[in-house]
C-alpha positions as CSV (number, residue, x, y, z in Angstrom):
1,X,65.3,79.3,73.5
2,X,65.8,78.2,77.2
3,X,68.0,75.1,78.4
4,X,65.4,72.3,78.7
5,X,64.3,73.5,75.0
6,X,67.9,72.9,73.7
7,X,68.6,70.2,75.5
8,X,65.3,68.3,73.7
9,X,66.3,69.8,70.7
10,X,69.7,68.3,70.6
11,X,68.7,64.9,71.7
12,X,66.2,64.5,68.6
13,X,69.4,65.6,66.4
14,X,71.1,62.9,68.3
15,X,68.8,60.4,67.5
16,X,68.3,61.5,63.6
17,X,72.3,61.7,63.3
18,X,72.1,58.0,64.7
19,X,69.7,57.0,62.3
20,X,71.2,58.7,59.9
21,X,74.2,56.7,60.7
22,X,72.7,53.5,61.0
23,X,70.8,53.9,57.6
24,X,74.3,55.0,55.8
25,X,75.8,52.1,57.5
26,X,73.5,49.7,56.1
27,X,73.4,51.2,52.5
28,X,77.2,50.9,52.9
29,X,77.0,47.3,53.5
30,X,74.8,47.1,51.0
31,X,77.0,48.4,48.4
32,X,79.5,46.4,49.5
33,X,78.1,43.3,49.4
34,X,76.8,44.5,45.8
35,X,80.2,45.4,44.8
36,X,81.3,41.9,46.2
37,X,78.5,40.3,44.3
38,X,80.0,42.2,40.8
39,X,83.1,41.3,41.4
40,X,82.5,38.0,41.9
41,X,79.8,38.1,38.9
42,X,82.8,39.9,37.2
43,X,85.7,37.0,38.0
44,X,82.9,34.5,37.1
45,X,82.3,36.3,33.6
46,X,86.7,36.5,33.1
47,X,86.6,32.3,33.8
48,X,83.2,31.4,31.8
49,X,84.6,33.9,29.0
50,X,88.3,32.8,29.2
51,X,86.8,28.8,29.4
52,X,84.7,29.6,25.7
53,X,87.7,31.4,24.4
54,X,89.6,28.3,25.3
55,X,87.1,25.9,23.9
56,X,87.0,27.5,20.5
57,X,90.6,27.3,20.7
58,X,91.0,23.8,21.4
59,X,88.4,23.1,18.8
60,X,90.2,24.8,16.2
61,X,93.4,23.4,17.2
62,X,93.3,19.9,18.0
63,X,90.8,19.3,14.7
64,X,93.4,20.1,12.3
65,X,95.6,17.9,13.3
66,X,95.6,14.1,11.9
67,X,99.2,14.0,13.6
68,X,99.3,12.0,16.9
69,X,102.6,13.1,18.7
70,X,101.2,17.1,17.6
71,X,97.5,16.1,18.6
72,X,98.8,15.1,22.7
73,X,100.9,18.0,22.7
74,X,98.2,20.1,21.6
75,X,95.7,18.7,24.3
76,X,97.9,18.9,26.9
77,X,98.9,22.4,26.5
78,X,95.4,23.6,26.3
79,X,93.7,21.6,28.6
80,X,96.4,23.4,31.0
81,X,95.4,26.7,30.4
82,X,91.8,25.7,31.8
83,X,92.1,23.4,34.5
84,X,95.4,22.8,37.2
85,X,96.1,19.4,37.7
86,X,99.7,17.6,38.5
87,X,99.0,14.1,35.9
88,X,97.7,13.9,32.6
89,X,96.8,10.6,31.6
90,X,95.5,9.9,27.6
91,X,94.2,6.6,27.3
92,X,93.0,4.8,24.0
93,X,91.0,1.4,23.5
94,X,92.7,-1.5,21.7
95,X,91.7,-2.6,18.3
96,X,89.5,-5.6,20.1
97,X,88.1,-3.2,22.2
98,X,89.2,-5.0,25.7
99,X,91.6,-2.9,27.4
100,X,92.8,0.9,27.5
101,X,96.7,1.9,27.4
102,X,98.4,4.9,27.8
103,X,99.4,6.5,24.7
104,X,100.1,9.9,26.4
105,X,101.3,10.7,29.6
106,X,102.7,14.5,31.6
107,X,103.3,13.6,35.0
108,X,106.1,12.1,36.8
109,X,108.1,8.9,35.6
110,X,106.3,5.9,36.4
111,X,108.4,2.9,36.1
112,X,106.2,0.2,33.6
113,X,103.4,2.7,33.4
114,X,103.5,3.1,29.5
115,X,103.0,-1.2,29.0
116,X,100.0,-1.2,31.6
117,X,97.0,-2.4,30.4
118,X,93.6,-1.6,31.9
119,X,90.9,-3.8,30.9
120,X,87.5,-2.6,30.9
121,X,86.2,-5.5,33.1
122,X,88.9,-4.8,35.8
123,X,89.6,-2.6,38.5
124,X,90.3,1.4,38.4
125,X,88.6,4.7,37.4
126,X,89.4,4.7,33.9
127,X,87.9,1.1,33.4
128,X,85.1,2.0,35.2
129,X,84.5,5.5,33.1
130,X,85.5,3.5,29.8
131,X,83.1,0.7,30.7
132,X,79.6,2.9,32.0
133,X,80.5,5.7,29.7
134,X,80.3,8.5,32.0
135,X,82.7,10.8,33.9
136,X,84.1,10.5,37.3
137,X,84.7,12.6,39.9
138,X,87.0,11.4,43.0
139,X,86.9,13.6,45.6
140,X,89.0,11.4,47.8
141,X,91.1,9.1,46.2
142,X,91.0,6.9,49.7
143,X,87.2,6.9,49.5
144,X,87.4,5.0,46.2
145,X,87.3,0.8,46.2
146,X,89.3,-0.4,43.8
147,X,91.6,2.7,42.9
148,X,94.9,1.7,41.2
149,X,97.5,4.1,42.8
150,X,99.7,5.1,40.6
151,X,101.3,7.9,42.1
152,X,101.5,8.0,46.8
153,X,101.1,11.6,46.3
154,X,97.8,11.6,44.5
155,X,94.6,13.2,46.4
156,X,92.0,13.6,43.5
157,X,91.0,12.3,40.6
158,X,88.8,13.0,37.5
159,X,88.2,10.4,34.6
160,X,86.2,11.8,31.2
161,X,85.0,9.3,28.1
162,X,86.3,9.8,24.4
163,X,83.0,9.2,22.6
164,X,82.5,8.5,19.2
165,X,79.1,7.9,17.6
166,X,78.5,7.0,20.7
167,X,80.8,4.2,21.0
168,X,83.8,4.5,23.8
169,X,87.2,5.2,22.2
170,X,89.3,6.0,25.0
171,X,89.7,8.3,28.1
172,X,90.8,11.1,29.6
173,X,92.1,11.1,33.2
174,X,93.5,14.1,35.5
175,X,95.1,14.0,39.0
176,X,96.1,16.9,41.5
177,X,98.4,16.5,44.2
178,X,96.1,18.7,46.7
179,X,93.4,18.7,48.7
180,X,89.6,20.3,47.0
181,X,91.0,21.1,43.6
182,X,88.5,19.6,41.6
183,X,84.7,19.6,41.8
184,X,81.7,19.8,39.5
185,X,82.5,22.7,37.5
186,X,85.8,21.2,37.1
187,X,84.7,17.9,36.3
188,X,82.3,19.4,33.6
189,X,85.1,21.4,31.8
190,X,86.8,18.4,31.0
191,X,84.2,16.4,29.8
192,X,83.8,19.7,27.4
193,X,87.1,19.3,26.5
194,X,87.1,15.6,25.8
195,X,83.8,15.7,23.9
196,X,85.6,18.4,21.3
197,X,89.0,16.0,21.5
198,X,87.1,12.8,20.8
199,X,86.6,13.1,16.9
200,X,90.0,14.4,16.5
201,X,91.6,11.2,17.9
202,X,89.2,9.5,16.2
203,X,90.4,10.6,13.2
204,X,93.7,10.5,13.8
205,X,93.8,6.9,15.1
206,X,92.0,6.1,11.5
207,X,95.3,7.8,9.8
208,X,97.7,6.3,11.9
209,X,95.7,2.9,11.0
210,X,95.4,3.7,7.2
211,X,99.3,4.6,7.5
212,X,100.2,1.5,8.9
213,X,98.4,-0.2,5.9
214,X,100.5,1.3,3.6
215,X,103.5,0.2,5.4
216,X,102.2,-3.2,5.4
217,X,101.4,-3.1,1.6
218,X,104.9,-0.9,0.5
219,X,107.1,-3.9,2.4
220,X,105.0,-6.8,0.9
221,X,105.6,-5.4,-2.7
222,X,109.2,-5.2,-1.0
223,X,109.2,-8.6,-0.3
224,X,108.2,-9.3,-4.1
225,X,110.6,-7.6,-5.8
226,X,113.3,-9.0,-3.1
227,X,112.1,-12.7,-4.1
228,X,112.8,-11.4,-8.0
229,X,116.5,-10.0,-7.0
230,X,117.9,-12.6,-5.3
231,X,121.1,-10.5,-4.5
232,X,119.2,-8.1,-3.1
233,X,117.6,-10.1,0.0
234,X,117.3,-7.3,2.9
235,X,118.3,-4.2,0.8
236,X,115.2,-2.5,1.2
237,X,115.1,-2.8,4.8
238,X,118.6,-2.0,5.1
239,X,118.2,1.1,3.1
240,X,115.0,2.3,4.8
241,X,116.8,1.9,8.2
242,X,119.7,4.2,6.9
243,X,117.1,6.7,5.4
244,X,115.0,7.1,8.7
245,X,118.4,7.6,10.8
246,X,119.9,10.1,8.6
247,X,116.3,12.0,8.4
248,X,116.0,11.7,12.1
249,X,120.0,12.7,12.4
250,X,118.8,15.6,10.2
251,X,115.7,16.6,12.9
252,X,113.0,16.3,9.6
253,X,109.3,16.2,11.1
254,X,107.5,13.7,11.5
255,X,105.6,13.7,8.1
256,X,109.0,14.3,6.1
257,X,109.9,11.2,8.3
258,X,106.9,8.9,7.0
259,X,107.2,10.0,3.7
260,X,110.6,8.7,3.1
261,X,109.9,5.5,5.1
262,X,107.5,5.0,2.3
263,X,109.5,5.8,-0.8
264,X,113.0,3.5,0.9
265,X,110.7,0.8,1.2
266,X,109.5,1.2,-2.2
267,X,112.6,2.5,-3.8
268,X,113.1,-0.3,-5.9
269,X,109.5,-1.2,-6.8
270,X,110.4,-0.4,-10.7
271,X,112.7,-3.7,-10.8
272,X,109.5,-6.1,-10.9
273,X,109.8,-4.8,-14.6
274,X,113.4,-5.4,-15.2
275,X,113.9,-9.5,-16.2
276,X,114.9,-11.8,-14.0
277,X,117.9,-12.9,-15.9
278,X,119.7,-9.2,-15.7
279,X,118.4,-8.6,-11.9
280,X,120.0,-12.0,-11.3
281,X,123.3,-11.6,-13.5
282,X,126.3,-13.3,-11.9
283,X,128.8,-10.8,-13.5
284,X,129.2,-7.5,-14.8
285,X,126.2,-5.8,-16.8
286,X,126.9,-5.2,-20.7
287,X,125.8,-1.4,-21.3
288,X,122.7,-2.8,-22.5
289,X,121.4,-4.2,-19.9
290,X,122.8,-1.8,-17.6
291,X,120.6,0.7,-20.1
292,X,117.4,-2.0,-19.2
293,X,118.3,-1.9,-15.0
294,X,117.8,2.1,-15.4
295,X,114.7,2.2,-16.6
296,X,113.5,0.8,-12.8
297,X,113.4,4.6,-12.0
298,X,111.0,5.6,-14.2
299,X,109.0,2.1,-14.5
300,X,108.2,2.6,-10.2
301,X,107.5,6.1,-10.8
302,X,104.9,4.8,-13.4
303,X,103.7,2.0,-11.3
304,X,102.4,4.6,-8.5
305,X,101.4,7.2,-10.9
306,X,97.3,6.2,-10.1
307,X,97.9,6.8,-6.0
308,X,97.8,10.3,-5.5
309,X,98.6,10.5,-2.2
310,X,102.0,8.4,-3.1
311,X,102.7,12.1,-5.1
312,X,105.7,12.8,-3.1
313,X,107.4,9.7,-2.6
314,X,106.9,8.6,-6.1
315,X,109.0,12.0,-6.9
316,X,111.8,11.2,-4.4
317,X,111.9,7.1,-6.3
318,X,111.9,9.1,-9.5
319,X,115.3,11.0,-8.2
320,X,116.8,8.2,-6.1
321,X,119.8,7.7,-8.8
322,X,120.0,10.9,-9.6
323,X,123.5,12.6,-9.1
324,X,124.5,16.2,-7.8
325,X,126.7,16.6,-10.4
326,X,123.9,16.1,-13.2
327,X,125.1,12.8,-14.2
328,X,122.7,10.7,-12.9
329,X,119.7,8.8,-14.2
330,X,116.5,9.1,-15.7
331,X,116.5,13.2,-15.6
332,X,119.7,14.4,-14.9
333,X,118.6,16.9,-12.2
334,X,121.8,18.4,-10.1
335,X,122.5,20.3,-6.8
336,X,119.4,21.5,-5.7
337,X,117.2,20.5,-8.2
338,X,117.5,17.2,-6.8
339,X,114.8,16.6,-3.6
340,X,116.2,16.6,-0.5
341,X,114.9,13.2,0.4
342,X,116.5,11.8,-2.7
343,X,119.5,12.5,-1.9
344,X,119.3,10.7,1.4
345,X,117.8,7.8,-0.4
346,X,121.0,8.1,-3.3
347,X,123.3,7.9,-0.2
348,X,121.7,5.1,1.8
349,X,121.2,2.7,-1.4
350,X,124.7,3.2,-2.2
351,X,126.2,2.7,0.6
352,X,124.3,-1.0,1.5
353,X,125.8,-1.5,-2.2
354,X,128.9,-1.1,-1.3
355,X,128.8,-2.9,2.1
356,X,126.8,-5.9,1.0
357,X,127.6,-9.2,-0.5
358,X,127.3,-9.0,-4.5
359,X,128.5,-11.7,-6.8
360,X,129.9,-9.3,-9.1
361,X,132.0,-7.1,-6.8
362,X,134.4,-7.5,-3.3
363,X,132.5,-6.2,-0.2
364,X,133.3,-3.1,1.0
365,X,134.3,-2.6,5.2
366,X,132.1,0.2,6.2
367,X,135.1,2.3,6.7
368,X,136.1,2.0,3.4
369,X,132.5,2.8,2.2
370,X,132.7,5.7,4.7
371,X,136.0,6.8,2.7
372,X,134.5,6.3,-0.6
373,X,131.7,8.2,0.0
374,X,134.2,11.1,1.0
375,X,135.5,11.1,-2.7
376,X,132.5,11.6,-4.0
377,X,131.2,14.5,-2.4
378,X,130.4,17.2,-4.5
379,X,130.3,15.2,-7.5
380,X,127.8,12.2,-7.1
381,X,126.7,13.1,-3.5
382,X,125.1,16.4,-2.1
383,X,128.6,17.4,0.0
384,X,126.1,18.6,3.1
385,X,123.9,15.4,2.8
386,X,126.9,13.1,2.7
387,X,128.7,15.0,5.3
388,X,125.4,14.2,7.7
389,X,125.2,10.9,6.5
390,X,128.9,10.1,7.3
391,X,128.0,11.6,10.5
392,X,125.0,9.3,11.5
393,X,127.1,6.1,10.2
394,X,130.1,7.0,12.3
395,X,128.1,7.3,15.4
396,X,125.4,4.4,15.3
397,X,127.8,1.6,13.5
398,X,131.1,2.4,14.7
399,X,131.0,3.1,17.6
């Protein structure tokens, strides 16, 4: 092959191994732009699949709860784990449906921010979202008219309605400290998540409102039997204070808490049975009557024997006089036979015995009621129950 032949030969090479090159170069391109595109399809997949995972979660979670306290907790953490924000605001309508306030908050301290109330013909996000029903999305929190900063430091904000049969029950609101955190897509996620969280407040607002009746109810019948006892004026709000601050002293839960709020306030219902002229005897009882004034135990426990959900307060005014050494009244239970919340009760009723004013008996210093409950541990107190009790009285009365 001579020169010129070569020389032709290896410039169409040339040109092929440049084409070749250009053509690899653009399939390379290609691929990466594809393998860009998966990835991206792939992150996309990890959020939409991590937000569903999430959402079944939450709806599990936050629907078997009638508890409030539990229920906020519960929304905050998971409504974390899907969107970042700084400020989580939970905001409920009043009963007359005029105003929202804030009956959860995770942010910073806001001095009076708690008391605010934000009425649903004023000024602000949340009144705006509460009052038109639909979500908001603030981009720029200095773009908004009317915002009410709470915070210097806030750039963003997202407001979502709590909806029940299609009536407005409250809202939701988010805010980020930094610039182009939220959007659409994150706007939409919460109004996911407040959609699942709106019948589970609902429902839980209903029990808090339905618990509240009972309150109202137990300290009326209270109130009765008080106005039957004359001696007694204020014992059953003295001994349900003592009851809830040795259960708190104790750290019981919340629904331990409620449960023997109900039976102190109600502790005594049995008397409305006993007559009036024992109940209201200047001096000392004969055994007789003493015999009568035992039977309020059993008569209360009878009186609330039709309320099943009452089960477990009527047991704990069933044991109220019942003592750890067995010699109590009406079953003679002992030690740990005895429920715990019973033994709280035993303690707190027999302690404002001692330290209030009875026309058959001297009026014991709380000291000396302090000291006498000391000589009866073991033997007609629980010695761990009194010990805590003693505990709680020396640090909230004497101090």
């Amino acid at each position: 092959m001579d020169q010129e032949s070569m020389l032709k030969q290896i410039s169409l090479q040339k040109d092929e191994i440049e084409a070749l090159y250009e053509e690899t170069h653009a399939i390379n391109n290609e691929l990466t732009d594809y393998i860009k595109k998966l990835n991206d399809s792939q992150r996309e997949l990890q959020e939409i699949n991590q937000e569903i995972s999430a959402m079944y979660t939450i709806s599990k979670s936050i629907n078997s709860s009638l508890n409030f306290n539990k229920l906020f907790l519960d929304i905050y953490r998971l409504l974390k784990s899907i969107l970042d924000y700084d400020m989580l605001g939970i905001l409920l309508l009043d009963d007359n449906k005029k105003f929202l306030q804030i009956k959860y908050w995770n942010g910073p301290d806001i001095d009076g921010l708690m008391d605010m109330e934000f009425y649903l013909d004023g000024e602000g996000v949340c009144a705006l979202c509460a009052r038109e029903k639909r979500p908001l999305l603030v981009k720029n929190i200095n773009d908004f008219e009317g915002i009410i900063m709470i915070h210097k430091d806030i750039k963003q904000e997202m407001t979502a309605p709590l909806i029940y049969n299609n009536e407005i029950i409250g809202v939701f609101i988010v805010d980020t400290f930094k610039t182009n955190n939220f959007d659409s897509d994150k706007l939409a996620t919460l109004c996911s998540f407040a959609s699942l969280a709106s019948t589970a407040l609902y429902n839980a607002k209903l029990y808090s409102d339905l618990h509240s009746n009972y309150i109202s109810t137990a300290k009326a019948l209270a109130k009765a039997i008080e106005a039957k006892d004359i001696s007694t004026k204020g014992h059953c709000d003295r001994v349900t204070d003592l009851s809830l601050r040795t259960a708190k002293h104790l750290a019981f839960s919340d629904e331990r808490v409620k449960k023997i709020k109900i039976a102190a306030i109600l502790h005594d219902i049995g008397k409305i049975g006993i007559p009036e002229h024992i109940l209201n005897k200047p001096s000392s009882l004969t055994s007789e009557e003493y015999s009568i004034i035992k039977k309020h135990s059993t008569i209360g426990y009878e009186i609330l024997s039709d309320i099943s959900h009452l089960e477990n307060e009527r047991q704990i005014i069933y044991q109220h006089h019942e003592r750890y050494d067995g010699k109590g009244y009406p079953l003679g239970l002992h030690g740990m036979d005895i429920l715990t919340e019973a033994k709280i009760l035993a303690l707190a009723d027999a302690f404002d015995a001692m330290t209030s004013a009875r026309p058959y008996k001297e009026t014991m210093t709380i000291s000396e009621a302090i000291e006498e409950i000391k000589r009866k541990r073991g033997t007609q107190f629980d010695p761990e129950i009194a010990s805590s009790f003693i505990e709680m009285v020396e640090k909230e009365f004497l101090k």
